[in-house]
LUMROFI-177435 format. One record per residue (C-alpha): residue number from 1; residue in one letter; x, y, z. Coordinates in pm, 1 decimal, always signed. Last residue first. Example, Ala and Ser with C-alpha at 12.3 -4.5 7.8 and 13.67 -1.06 7.14 Angstrom:
<sites>
SITE;2;S;+1367.0;-106.0;+714.0;
SITE;1;A;+1230.0;-450.0;+780.0;
</sites>
This chain:
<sites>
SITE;301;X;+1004.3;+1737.3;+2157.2;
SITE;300;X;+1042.6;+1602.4;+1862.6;
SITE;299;X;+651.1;+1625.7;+1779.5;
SITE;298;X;+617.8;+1575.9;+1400.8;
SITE;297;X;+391.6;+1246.1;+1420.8;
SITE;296;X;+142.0;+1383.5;+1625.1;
SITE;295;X;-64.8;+1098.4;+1745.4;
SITE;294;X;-415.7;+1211.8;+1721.8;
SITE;293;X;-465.6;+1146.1;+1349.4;
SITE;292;X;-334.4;+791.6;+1399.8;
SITE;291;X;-625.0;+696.9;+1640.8;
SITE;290;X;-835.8;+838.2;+1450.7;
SITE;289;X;-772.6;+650.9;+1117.9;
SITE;288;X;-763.4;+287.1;+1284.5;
SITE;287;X;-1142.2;+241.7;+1423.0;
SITE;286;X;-1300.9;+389.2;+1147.7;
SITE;285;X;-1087.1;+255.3;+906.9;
SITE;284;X;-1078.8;-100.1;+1104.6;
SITE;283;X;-1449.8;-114.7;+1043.3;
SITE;282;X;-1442.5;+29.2;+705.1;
SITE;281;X;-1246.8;-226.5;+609.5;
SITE;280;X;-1407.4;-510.3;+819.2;
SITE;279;X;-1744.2;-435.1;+702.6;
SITE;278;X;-1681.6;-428.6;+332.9;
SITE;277;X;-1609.5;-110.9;+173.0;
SITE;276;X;-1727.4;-200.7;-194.7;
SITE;275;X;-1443.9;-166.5;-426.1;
SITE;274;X;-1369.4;-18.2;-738.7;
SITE;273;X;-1201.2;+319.1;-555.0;
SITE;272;X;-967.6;+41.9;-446.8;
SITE;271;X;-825.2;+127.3;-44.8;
SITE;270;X;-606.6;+350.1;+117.6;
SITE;269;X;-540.0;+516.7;+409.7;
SITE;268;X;-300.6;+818.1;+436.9;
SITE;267;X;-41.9;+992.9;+617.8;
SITE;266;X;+68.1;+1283.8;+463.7;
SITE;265;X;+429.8;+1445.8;+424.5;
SITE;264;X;+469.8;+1779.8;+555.9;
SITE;263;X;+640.4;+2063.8;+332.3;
SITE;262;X;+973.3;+2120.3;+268.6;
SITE;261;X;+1227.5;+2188.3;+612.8;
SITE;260;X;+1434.7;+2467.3;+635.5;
SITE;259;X;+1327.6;+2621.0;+942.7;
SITE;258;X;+1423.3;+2257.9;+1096.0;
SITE;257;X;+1762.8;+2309.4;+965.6;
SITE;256;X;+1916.3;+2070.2;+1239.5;
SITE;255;X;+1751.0;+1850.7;+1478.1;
SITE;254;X;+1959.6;+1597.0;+1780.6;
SITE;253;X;+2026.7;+1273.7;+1798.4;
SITE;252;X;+2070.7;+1055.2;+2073.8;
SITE;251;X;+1932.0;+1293.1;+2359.6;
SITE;250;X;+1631.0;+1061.8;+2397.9;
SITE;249;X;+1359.6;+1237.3;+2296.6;
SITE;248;X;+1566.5;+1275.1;+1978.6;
SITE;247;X;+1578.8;+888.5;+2006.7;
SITE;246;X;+1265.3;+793.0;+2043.9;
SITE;245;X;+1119.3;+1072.4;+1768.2;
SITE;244;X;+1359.8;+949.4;+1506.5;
SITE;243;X;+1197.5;+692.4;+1250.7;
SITE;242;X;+829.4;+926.8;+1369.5;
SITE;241;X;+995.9;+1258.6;+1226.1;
SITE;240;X;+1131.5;+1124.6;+842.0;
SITE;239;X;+1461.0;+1119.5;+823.9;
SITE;238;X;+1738.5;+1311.2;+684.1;
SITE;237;X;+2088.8;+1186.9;+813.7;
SITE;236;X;+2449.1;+1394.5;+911.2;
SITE;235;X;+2756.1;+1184.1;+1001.6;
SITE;234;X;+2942.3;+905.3;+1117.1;
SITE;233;X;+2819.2;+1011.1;+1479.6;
SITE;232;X;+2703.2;+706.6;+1638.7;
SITE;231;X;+2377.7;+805.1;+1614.0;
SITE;230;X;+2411.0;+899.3;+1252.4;
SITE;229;X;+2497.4;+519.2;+1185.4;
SITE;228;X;+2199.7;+403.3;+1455.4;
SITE;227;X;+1959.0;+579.7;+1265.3;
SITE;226;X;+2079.0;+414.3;+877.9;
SITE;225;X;+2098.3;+117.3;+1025.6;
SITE;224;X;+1804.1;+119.3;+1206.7;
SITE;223;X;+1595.8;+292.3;+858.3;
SITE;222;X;+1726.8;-32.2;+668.9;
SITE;221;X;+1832.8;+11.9;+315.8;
SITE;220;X;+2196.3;+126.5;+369.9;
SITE;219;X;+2441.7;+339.0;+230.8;
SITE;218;X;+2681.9;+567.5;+489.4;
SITE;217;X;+2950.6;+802.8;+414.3;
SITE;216;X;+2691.2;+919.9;+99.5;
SITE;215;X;+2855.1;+1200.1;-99.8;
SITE;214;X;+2594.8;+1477.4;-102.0;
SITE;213;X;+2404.9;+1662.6;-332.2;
SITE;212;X;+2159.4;+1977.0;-174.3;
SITE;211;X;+1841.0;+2062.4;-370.1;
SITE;210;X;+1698.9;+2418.1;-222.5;
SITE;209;X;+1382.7;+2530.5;-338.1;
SITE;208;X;+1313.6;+2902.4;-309.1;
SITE;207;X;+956.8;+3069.9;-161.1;
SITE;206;X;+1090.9;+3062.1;+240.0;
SITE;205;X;+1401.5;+2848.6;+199.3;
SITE;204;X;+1261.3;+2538.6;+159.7;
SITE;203;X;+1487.0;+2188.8;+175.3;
SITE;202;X;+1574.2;+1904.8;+5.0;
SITE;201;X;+1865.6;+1662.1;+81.1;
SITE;200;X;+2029.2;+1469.0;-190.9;
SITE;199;X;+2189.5;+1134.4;-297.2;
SITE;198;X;+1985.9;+971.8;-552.9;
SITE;197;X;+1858.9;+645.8;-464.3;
SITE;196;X;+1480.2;+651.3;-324.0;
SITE;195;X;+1238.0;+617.7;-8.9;
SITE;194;X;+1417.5;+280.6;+97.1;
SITE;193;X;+1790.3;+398.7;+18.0;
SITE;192;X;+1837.8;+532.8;+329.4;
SITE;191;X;+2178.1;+774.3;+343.1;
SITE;190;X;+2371.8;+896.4;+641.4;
SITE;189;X;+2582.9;+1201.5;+502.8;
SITE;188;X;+2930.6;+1303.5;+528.9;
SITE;187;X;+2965.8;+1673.2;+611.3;
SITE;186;X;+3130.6;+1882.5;+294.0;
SITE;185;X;+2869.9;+2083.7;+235.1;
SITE;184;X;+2588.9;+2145.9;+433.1;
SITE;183;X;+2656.2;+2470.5;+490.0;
SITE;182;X;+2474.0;+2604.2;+209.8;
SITE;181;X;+2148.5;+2422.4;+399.6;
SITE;180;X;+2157.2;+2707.3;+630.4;
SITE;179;X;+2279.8;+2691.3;+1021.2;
SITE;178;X;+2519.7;+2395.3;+997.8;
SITE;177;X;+2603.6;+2289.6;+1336.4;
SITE;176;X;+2954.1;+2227.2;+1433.2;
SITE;175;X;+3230.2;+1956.7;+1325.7;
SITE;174;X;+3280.0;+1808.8;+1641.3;
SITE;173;X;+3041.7;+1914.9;+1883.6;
SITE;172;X;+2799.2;+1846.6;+1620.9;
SITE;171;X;+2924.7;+1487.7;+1589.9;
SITE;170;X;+2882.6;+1524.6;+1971.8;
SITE;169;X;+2505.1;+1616.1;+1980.0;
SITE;168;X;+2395.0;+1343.6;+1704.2;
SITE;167;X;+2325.5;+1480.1;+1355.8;
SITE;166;X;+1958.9;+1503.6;+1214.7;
SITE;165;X;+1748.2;+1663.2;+936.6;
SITE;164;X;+1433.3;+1612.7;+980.1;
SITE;163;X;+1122.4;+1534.0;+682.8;
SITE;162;X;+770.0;+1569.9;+864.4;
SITE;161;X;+521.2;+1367.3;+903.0;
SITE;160;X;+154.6;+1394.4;+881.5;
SITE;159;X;-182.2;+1245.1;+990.3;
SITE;158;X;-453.9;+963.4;+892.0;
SITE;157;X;-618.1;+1115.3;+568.8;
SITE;156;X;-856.1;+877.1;+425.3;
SITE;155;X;-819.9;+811.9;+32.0;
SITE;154;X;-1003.4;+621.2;-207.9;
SITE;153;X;-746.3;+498.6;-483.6;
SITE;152;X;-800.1;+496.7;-866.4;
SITE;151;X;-623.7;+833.9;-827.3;
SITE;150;X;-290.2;+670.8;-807.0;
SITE;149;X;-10.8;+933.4;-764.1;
SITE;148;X;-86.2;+1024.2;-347.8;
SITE;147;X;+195.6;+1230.9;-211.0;
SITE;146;X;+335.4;+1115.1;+107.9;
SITE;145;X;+317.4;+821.0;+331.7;
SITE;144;X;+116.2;+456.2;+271.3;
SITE;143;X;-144.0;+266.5;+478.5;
SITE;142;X;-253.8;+60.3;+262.9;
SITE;141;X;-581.1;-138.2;+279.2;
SITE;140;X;-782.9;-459.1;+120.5;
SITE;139;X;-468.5;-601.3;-54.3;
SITE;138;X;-498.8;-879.2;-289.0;
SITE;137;X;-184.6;-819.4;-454.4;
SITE;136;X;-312.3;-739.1;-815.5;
SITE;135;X;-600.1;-500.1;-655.5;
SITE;134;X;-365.8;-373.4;-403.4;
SITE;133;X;-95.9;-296.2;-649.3;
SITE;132;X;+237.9;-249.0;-431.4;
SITE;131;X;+406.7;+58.1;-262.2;
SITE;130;X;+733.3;-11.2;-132.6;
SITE;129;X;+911.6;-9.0;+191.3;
SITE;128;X;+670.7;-313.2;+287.8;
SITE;127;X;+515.0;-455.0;+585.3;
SITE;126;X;+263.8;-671.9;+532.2;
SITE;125;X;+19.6;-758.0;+777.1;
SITE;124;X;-200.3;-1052.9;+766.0;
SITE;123;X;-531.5;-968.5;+959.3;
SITE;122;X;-798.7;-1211.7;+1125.3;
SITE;121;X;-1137.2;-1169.7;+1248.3;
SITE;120;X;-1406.1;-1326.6;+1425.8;
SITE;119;X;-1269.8;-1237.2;+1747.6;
SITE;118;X;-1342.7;-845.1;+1642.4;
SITE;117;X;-1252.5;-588.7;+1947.4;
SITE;116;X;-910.5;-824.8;+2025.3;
SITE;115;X;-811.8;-803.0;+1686.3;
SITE;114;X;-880.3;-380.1;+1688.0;
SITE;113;X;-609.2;-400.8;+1957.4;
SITE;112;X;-352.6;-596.3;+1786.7;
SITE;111;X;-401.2;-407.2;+1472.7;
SITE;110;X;-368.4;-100.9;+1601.3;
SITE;109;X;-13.5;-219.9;+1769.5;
SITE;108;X;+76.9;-343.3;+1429.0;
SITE;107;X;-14.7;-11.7;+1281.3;
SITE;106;X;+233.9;+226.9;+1480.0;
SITE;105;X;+555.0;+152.4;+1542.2;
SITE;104;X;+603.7;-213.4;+1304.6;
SITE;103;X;+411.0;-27.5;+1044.2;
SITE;102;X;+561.7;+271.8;+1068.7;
SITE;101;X;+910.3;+137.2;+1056.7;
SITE;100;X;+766.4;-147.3;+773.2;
SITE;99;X;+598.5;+19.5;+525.5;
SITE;98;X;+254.9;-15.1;+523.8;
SITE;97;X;+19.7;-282.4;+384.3;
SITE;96;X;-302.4;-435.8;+508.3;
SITE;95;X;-534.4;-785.0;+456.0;
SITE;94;X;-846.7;-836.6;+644.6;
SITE;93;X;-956.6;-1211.5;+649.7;
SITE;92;X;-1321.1;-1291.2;+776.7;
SITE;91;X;-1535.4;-1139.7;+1005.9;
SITE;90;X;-1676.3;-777.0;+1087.0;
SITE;89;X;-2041.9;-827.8;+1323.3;
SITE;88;X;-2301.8;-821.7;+1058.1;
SITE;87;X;-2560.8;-636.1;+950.8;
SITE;86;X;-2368.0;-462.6;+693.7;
SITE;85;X;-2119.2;-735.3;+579.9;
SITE;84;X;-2410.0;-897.5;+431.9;
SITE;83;X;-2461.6;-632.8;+158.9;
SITE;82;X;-2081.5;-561.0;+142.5;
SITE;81;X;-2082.8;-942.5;+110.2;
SITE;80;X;-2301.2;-907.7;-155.3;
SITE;79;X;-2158.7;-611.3;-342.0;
SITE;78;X;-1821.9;-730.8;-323.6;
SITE;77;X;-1979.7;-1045.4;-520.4;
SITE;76;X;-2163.2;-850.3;-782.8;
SITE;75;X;-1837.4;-613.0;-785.9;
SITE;74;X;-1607.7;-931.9;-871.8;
SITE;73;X;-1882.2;-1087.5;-1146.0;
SITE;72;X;-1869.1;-747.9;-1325.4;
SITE;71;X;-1449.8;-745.0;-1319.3;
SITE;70;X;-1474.1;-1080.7;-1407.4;
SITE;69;X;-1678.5;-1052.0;-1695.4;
SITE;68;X;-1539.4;-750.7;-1845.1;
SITE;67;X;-1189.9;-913.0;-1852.0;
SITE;66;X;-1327.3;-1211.6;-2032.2;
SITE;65;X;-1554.6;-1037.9;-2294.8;
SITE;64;X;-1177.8;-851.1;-2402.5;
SITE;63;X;-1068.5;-1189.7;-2458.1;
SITE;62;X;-1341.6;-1401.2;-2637.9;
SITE;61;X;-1350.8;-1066.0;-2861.7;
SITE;60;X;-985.8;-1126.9;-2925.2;
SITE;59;X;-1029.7;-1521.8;-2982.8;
SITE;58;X;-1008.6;-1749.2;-2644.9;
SITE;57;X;-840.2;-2085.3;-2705.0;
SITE;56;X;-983.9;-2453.9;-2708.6;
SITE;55;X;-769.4;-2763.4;-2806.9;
SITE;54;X;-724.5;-3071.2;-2956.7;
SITE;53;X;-1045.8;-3128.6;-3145.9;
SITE;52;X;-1003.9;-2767.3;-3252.2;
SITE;51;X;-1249.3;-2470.0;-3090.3;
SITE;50;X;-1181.5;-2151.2;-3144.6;
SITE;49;X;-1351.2;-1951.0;-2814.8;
SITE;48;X;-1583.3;-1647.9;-2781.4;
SITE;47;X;-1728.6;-1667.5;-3072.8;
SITE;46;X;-1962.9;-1346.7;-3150.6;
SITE;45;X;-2340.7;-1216.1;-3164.8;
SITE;44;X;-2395.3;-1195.8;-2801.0;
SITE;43;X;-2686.7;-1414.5;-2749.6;
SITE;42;X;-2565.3;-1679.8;-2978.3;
SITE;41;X;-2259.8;-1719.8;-2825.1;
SITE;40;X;-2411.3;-1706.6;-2500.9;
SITE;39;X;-2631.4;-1977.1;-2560.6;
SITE;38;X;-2365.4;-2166.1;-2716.4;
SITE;37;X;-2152.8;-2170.7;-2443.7;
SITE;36;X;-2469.9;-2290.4;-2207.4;
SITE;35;X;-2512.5;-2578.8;-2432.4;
SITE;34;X;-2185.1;-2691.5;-2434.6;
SITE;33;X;-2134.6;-2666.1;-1998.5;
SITE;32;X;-2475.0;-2840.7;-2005.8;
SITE;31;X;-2377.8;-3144.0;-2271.3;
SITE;30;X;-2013.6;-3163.8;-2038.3;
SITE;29;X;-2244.4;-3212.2;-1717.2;
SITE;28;X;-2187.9;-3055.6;-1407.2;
SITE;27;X;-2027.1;-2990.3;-1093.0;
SITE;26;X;-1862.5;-2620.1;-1213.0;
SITE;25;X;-1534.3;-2727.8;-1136.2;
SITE;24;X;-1609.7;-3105.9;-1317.8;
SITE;23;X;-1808.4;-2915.7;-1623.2;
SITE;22;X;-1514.7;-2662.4;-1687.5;
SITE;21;X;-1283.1;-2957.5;-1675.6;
SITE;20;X;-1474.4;-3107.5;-1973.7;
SITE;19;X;-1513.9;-2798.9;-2147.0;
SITE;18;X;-1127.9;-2731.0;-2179.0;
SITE;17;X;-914.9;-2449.4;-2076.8;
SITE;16;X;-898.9;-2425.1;-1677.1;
SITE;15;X;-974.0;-2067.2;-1681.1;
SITE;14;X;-1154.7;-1969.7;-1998.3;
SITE;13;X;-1362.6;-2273.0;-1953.6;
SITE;12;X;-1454.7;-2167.6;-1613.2;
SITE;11;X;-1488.5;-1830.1;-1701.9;
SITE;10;X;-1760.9;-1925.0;-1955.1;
SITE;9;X;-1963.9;-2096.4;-1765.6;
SITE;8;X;-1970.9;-1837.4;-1519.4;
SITE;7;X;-2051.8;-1623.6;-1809.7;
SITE;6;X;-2361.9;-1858.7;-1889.2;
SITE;5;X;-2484.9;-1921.9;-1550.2;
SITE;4;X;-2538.3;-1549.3;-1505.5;
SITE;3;X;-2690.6;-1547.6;-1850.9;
SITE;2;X;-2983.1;-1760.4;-1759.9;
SITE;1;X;-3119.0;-1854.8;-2078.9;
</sites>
């Protein structure tokens, strides 16, 4: 028996849950479809579906069988196109993620140049200020910042950030410029919502941690708003470098505390550990990766 044909058999019936429709996706007869159930039945020692003259369901073993089959039958085919991919030029669909400031700043314009490299390829870009399941999502890449939780990932590192703390020159002016984070208390704070809820600042004071609470003057989950509010001087914001490079350059807003700051954040590239790199991954990997490294994210200056 041809095996192959017999799990792909099987999928089909798990999938669209009858025989006969298994046998019209897979272009063939309902006898053949039967017969190659059977088969692998028989060759595996357990029943895979109960069968009524009504319906068909999966048992437990018919279940667990499932998952291992696709997950085989979806490396067999990234290992083919990886295969293919290999002596070809990159083509095809390349999905990535990254949240959207960074994104919007600094991949899209990557993307538009590694696009005109590869006219055989296209990319769908999703910006996100949250980290999805790239597996479950269909993602090929994410370009995601800070600590890395999910070890199922491969990681390439791309740069680093650092976190700011920021008030604009005439709030300053007005109220004066804290010098340590103790002083911090009692200014209004700007407050983005997109990297978390609770209301505090962070800081390092040589070996000590410092954890600062704060009463939020401003709420928001857009990085612009949340800019543009300490810009205008309703208070003091912590930021990650690249959201306020323009304007710091700019004279808008001005650093506090830097001394103070915790460690960088990284920059990273990620795709499934499970996967085969196809061409266009590694392709705009190799391409992308160095290109971020040599922009330095934690320049104010």
């Amino acid at each position: 028996m041809d095996k192959l044909r017999g799990i792909q058999t099987f999928i089909a019936i798990a999938d669209r849950g009858s025989l006969t429709a298994a046998a019209t996706a897979l272009d063939t007869s309902l006898p053949t479809v039967v017969r190659r159930l059977a088969e692998l039945e028989a060759g595996l020692g357990v029943r895979l579906f109960n069968r009524t003259t009504r319906r068909i369901s999966l048992t437990d073993e018919g279940h667990r069988y499932l998952a291992i089959c696709k997950t085989a039958l979806g490396q067999l085919e990234d290992a083919e196109e990886a295969l293919f991919d290999s002596r070809a030029e990159p083509a095809g669909k390349l999905v990535l993620t990254a949240p959207v400031m960074f994104g919007r700043l600094h991949v899209a314009p990557l993307v538009t140049e590694f696009l005109r490299r590869h006219p055989a390829l296209s990319v769908e870009l999703l910006l996100l200020d949250r980290s999805i399941d790239l597996i479950e999502e269909g993602v090929d890449l994410a370009v995601r910042i800070g600590p890395l939780a999910d070890s199922s990932l491969h990681a390439v590192p791309a740069g680093q950030l650092a976190r700011v703390m920021c008030a604009s020159p005439d709030y300053l002016k007005r109220h004066g410029t804290p010098r340590h984070p103790d002083q911090l208390a009692g200014h209004p704070g700007i407050r983005f919502t997109g990297r978390g809820v609770l209301a505090e600042w962070h800081f390092r004071d040589g070996g000590r941690r410092l954890t600062m609470r704060f009463q939020p003057r401003v709420l928001t989950n857009s990085v612009d708003a949340a800019v543009a509010a300490c810009r205008d001087g309703l208070g003091i914001g912590a930021f990650l470098s690249y959201q306020v490079q323009a304007v710091v350059r700019a004279g808008e807003l001005k650093p506090i505390l830097r001394k103070y700051e915790t460690e960088p954040l990284p920059v990273t590239m990620l795709y499934p550990h499970s996967r085969l790199v196809s061409a266009r991954v590694r392709a705009f990997i190799d391409f992308a990766a160095p290109r971020l490294r040599e922009q330095d994210f934690m320049a104010l200056k």
